[in-house]
C-alpha positions in Angstrom: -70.7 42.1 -1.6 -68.4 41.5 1.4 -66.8 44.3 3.9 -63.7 43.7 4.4 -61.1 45.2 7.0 -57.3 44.4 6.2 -54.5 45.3 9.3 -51.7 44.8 9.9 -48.9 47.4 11.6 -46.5 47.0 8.1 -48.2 49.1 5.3 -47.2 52.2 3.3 -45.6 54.3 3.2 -43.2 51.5 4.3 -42.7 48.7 1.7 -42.1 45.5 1.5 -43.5 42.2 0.8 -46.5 42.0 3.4 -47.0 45.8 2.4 -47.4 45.2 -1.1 -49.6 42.0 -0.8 -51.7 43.9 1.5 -52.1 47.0 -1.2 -52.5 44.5 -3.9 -55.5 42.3 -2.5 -57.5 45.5 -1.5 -57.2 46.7 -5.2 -58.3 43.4 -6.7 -61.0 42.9 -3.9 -62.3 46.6 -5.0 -62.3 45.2 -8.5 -64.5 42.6 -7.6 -67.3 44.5 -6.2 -66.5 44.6 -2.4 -65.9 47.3 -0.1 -62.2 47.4 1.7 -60.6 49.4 4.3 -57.0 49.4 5.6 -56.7 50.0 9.1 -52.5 50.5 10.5 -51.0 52.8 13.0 -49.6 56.4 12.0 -47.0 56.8 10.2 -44.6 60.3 10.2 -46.6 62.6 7.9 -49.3 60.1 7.4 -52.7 60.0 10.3 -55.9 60.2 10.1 -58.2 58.7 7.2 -56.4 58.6 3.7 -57.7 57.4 0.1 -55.1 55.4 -2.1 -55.7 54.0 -5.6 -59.1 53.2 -6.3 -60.4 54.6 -3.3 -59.2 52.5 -1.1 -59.5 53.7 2.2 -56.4 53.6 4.8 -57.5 54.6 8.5 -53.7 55.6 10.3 -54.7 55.7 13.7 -52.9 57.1 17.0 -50.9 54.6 17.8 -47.1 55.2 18.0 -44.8 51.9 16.8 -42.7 51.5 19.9 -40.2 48.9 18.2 -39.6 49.6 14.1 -42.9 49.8 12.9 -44.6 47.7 15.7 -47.3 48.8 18.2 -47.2 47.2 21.6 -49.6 44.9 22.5 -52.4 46.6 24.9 -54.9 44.7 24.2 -58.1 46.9 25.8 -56.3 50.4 24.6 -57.4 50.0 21.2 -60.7 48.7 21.8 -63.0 51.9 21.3 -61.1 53.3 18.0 -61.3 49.8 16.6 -65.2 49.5 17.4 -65.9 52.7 16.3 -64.4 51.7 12.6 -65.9 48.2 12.3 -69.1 49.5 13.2 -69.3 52.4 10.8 -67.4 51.0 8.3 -70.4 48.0 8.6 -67.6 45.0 8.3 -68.3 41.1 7.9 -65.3 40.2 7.9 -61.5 41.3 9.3 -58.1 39.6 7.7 -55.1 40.5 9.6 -51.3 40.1 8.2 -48.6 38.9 9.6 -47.4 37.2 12.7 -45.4 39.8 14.6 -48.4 42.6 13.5 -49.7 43.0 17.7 -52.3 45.1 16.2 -53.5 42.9 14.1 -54.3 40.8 16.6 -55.6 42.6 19.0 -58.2 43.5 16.3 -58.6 39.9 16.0 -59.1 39.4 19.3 -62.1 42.4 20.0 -63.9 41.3 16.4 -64.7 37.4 18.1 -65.6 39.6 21.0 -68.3 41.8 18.8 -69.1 39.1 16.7 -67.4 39.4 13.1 -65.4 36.9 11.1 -62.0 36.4 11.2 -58.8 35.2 8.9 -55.3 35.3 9.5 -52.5 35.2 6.8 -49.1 34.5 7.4 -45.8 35.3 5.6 -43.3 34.4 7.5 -41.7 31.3 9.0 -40.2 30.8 12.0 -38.7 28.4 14.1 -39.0 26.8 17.9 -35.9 27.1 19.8 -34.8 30.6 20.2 -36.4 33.0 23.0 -38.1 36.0 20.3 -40.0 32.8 18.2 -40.9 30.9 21.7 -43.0 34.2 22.2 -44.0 35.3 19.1 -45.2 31.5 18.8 -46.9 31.7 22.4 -49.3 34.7 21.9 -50.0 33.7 18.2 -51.1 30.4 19.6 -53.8 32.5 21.3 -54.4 34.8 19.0 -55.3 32.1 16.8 -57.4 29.4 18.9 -60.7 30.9 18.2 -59.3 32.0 14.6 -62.4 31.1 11.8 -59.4 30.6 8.7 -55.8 30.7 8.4 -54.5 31.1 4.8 -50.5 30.6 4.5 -48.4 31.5 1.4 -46.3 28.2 0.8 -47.0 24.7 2.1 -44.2 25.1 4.7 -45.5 27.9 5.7 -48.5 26.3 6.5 -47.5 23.3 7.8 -44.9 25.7 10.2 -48.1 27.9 10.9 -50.2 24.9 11.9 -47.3 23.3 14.5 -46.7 26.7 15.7 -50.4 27.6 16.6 -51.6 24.5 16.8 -53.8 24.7 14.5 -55.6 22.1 12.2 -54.5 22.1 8.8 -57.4 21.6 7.3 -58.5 25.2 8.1 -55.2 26.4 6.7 -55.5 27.4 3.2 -52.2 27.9 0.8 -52.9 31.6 -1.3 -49.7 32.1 -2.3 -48.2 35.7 -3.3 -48.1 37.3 -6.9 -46.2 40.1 -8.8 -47.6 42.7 -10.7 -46.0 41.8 -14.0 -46.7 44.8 -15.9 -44.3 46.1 -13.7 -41.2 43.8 -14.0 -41.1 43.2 -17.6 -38.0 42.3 -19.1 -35.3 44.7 -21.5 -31.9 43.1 -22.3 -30.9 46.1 -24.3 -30.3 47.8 -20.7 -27.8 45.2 -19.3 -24.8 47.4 -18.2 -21.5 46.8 -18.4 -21.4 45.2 -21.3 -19.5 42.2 -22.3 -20.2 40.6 -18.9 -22.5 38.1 -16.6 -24.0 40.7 -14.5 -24.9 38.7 -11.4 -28.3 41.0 -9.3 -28.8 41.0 -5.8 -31.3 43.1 -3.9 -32.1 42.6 -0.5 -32.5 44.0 3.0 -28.9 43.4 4.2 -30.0 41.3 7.4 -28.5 37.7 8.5 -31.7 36.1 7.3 -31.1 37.2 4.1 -27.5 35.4 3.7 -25.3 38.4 3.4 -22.4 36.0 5.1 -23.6 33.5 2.4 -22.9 36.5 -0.1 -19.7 37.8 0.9 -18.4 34.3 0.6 -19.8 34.0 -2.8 -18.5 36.7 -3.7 -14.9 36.2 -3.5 -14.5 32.9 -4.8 -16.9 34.0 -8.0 -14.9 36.8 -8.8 -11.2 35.1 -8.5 -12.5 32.2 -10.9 -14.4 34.7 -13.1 -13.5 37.7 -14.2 -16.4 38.0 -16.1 -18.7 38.3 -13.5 -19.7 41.4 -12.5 -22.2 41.8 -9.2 -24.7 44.5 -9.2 -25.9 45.1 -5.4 -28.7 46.7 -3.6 -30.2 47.4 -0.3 -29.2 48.5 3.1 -29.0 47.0 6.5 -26.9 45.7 9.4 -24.5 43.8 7.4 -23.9 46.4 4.6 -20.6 47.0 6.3 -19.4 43.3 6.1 -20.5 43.2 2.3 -18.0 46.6 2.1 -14.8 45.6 3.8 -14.9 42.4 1.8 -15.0 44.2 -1.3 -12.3 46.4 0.3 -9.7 43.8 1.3 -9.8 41.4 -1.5 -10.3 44.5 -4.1 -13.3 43.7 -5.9 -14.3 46.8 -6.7 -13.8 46.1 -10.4 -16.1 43.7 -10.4 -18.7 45.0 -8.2 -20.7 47.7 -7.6 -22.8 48.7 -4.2 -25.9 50.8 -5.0 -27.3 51.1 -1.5 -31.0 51.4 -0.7 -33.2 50.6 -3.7 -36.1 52.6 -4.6 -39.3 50.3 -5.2 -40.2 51.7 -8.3 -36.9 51.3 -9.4 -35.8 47.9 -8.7 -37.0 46.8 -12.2 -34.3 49.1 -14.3 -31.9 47.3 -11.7 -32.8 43.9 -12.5 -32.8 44.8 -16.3 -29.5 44.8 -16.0 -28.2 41.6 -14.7 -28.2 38.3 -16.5 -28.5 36.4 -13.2 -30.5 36.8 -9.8 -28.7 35.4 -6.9 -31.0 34.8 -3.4 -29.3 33.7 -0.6 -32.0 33.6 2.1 -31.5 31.5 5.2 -35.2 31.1 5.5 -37.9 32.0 3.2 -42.0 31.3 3.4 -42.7 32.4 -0.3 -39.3 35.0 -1.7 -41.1 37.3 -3.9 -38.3 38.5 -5.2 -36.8 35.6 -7.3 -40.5 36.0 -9.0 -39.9 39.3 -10.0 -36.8 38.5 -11.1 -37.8 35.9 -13.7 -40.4 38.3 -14.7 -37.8 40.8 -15.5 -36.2 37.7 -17.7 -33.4 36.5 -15.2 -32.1 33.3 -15.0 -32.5 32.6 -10.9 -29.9 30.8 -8.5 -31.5 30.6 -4.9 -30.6 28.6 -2.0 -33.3 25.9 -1.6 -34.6 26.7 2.6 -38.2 27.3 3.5 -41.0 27.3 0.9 -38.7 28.5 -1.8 -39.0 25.3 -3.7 -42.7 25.4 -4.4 -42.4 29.2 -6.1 -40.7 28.1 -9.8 -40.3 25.5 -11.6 -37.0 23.9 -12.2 -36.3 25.2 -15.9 -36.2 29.2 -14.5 -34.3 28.3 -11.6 -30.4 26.4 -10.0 -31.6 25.5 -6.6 -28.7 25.4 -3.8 -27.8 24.4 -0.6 -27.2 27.0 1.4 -23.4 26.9 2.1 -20.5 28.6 -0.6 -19.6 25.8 -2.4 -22.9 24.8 -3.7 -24.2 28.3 -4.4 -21.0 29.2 -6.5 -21.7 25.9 -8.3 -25.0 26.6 -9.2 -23.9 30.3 -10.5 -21.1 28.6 -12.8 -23.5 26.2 -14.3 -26.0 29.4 -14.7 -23.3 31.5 -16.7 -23.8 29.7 -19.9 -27.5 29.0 -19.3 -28.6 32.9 -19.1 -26.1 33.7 -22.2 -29.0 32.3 -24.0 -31.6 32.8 -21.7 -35.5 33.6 -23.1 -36.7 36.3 -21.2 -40.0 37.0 -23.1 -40.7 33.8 -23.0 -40.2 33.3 -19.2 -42.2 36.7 -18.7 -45.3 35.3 -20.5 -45.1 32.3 -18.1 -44.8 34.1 -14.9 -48.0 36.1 -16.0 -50.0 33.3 -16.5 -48.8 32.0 -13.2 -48.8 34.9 -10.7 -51.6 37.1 -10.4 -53.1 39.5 -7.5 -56.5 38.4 -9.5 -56.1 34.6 -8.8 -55.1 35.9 -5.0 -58.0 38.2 -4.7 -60.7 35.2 -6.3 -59.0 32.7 -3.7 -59.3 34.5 -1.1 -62.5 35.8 -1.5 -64.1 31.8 -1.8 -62.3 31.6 2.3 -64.5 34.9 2.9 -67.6 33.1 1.1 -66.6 29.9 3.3 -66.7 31.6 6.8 -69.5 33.8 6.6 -71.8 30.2 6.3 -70.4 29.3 9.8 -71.8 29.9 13.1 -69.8 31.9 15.6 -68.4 30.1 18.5 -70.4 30.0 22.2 -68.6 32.2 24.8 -68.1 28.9 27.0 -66.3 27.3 23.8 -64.2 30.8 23.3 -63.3 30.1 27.6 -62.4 26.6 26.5 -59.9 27.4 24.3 -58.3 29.9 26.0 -57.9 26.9 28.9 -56.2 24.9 26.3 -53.5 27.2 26.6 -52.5 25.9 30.0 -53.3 26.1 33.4 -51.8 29.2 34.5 -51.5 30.9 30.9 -54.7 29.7 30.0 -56.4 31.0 33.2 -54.3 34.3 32.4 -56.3 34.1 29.2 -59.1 33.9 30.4 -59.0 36.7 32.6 -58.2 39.2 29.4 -61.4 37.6 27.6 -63.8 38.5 30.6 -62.5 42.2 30.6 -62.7 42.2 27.3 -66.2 41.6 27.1 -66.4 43.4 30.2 -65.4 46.7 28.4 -67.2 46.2 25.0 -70.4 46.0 27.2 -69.7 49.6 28.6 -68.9 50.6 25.4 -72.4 49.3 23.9 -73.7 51.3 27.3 -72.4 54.4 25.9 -72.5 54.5 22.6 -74.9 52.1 21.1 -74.0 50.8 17.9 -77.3 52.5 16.5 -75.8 56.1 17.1 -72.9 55.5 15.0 -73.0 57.3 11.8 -72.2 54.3 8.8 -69.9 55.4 6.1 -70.8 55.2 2.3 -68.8 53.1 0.3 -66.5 55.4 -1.4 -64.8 53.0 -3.6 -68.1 52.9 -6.3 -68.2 56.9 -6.1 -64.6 57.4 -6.7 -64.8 54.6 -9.5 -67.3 56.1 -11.2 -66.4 59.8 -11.2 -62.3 60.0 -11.2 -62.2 63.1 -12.9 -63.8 65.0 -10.1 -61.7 63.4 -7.5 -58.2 63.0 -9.3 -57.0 59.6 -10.7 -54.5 58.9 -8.2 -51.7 56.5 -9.4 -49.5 54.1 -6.8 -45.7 54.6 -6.7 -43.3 52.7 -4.8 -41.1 55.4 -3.2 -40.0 53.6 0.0 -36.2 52.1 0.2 -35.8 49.0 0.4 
């Protein structure tokens, strides 16, 4: 049995795709006999220590986001709550999520320090020329030179996460996401209107995402086919564009805007369309196209980032991402998903995407690390040198008081007067009628 500490600053009651694959692995790593704590900052109405599904245990700590739902990097601040929980929580080894998470990697940072294993997984991409990635890429770069495994969710994710970091690729591992199928499973009978191609798109309504991609889209579909009807979700920065479009060229006949999407009903949205249409500008793994063809749907998706490696070719019209090609690739998926077979396409989804598969995977890079030695401090000094002369030395300098401060710590509180917790996912497992069987739903917007 392994302890394992998940954190990252994204986790419910905010959802999304790093959220879920967070919840997900814990559950399945609970399945599988180990013991697995969440660790985020607070959330409004949620501090302190709370049980999920399972038992899995969620510690919200103190910290206030200070942009979205991201906590400032401080780097000593959250050094004694963090060394109180590894220590009583007795943990081998801590996974953080996500690039832009600062918490998680502080926590990173303070476990080399005290002596525990480390992975990172990343979910996003990004790119090398624009000020934000220059420093996202900079402090990951550190936060990752003394890392023990990377895992990455596409191929070019990893292969972007390995010249971003600098890392070698042979200690990057591709895991890449899954769906809960029993969740998106297919109904035809609820396609609405009738006697139409209902064309679905739900996304966070964010440049990224394509929404310029979409409005274009969407009027050249619509004038060349009246039989289209577009079913809409989500909410964001460039819902407004998305609205005056359908305003001045009076689509509203053939569209329809639904706003912010409750999670657990995005599946009763997708049951209605024939075709999924994604128009990301860059993607590491879209999890969304897979629950779409779980839910049956024929999916048109431009082809940018790791997009490519998530379906095969029969389930999905790959696109360059400009108007012409994408409205291409919908006309040639009209006749296509008249005809489609949904069950069919459900069944293979499940055999390919599973949190179980995830969970096994990435318990064999847990297995893998704990046989290694830790690193020497002068080796941990060399690598932060290899960060430059003046950056590195600046590195440096954080290490020293980092270890300067975990030492006072040790002074006064030795690790030996902590109290250690029990593992409270076997009791809960074992007696859920005393504690309540607590079921998981999705009630954040998307």
């Amino acid at each position: 049995m392994v302890n394992i500490c998940l954190i990252c600053d994204f986790f419910y009651p905010c959802l999304g795709g790093v959220e879920m694959h967070i919840f997900q692995l814990g559950l399945c790593l609970i399945e599988r006999g180990h013991k697995v704590i969440v660790i985020t900052h607070r959330y409004q109405g949620r501090s302190g220590v709370r049980y999920m599904t399972n038992g899995l245990k969620v510690y919200y700590c103190p910290f206030i986001p200070a942009i979205q739902t991201v906590v400032l990097f401080t780097y000593v601040g959250t050094l004694p709550i963090f060394r109180q929980i590894l220590l009583r929580e007795e943990i081998h080894v801590v996974h953080s999520h996500a690039a832009t998470s600062y918490l998680g990697g502080e926590l990173l940072l303070h476990a080399k320090s005290m002596g525990f294993k480390t992975v990172f997984t990343d979910h996003s991409l990004f790119a090398f020329n624009d000020a934000s990635s220059f420093h996202v890429n900079k402090i990951l770069k550190y936060i990752l030179c003394e890392i023990d495994h990377s895992i990455s969710v596409s191929h070019v994710s990893k292969e972007n996460l390995s010249m971003r970091a600098s890392l070698d690729p042979r200690n990057i591992s591709v895991i890449p996401n899954a769906v809960d199928c029993s969740r998106f499973t297919p109904n035809p009978q609820k396609r609405y209107p009738l006697n139409t191609i209902n064309i679905v798109v739900i996304c966070r309504m964010t440049f990224r995402k394509g929404v310029d991609l979409l409005v274009d889209v969407l009027q050249i579909i619509c004038k060349q086919h009246p039989e289209v009807y577009f079913i809409i979700g989500g909410d964001g920065p460039k819902k407004r564009i998305l609205e005056e479009t359908i305003q001045r060229y009076n689509l509203q006949n053939q569209t329809e805007l639904l706003g912010s999407v409750p999670g657990h009903q995005v599946k009763d949205v997708l049951n209605r369309g024939h075709i999924f249409l994604n128009t990301s500008l860059t993607e590491a793994f879209c999890i969304a196209i897979v629950e779409a063809a779980s839910c049956g749907l024929c999916v048109v998706s431009t082809n940018v980032g790791g997009i490519s490696e998530v379906l095969p070719k029969n389930m999905v019209l790959y696109a360059d991402p400009n108007p012409e090609d994408i409205c291409q690739k919908i006309v040639q998926a009209i006749p296509i998903a008249k005809n489609f077979q949904v069950y069919q396409q459900h069944e293979l989804i499940k055999k390919m995407y599973s949190w179980e598969q995830v969970a096994e995977r990435t318990e064999k890079v847990y297995y893998k690390i704990l046989q290694t030695q830790n690193q020497t401090i002068l080796k941990r000094f060399k690598d932060c040198y290899s960060n430059g002369q003046i950056y590195g030395l600046y590195l440096m300098i954080l290490l020293i008081l980092d270890l300067i401060f975990l030492r006072i710590l040790d002074f006064l509180q030795p690790h030996q007067t902590i109290q250690k917790s029990g593992i409270f996912n076997k009791i809960y497992k074992n007696q859920k009628e005393k504690f309540g069987d607590h079921q998981f739903k999705a009630q954040q917007q998307i």
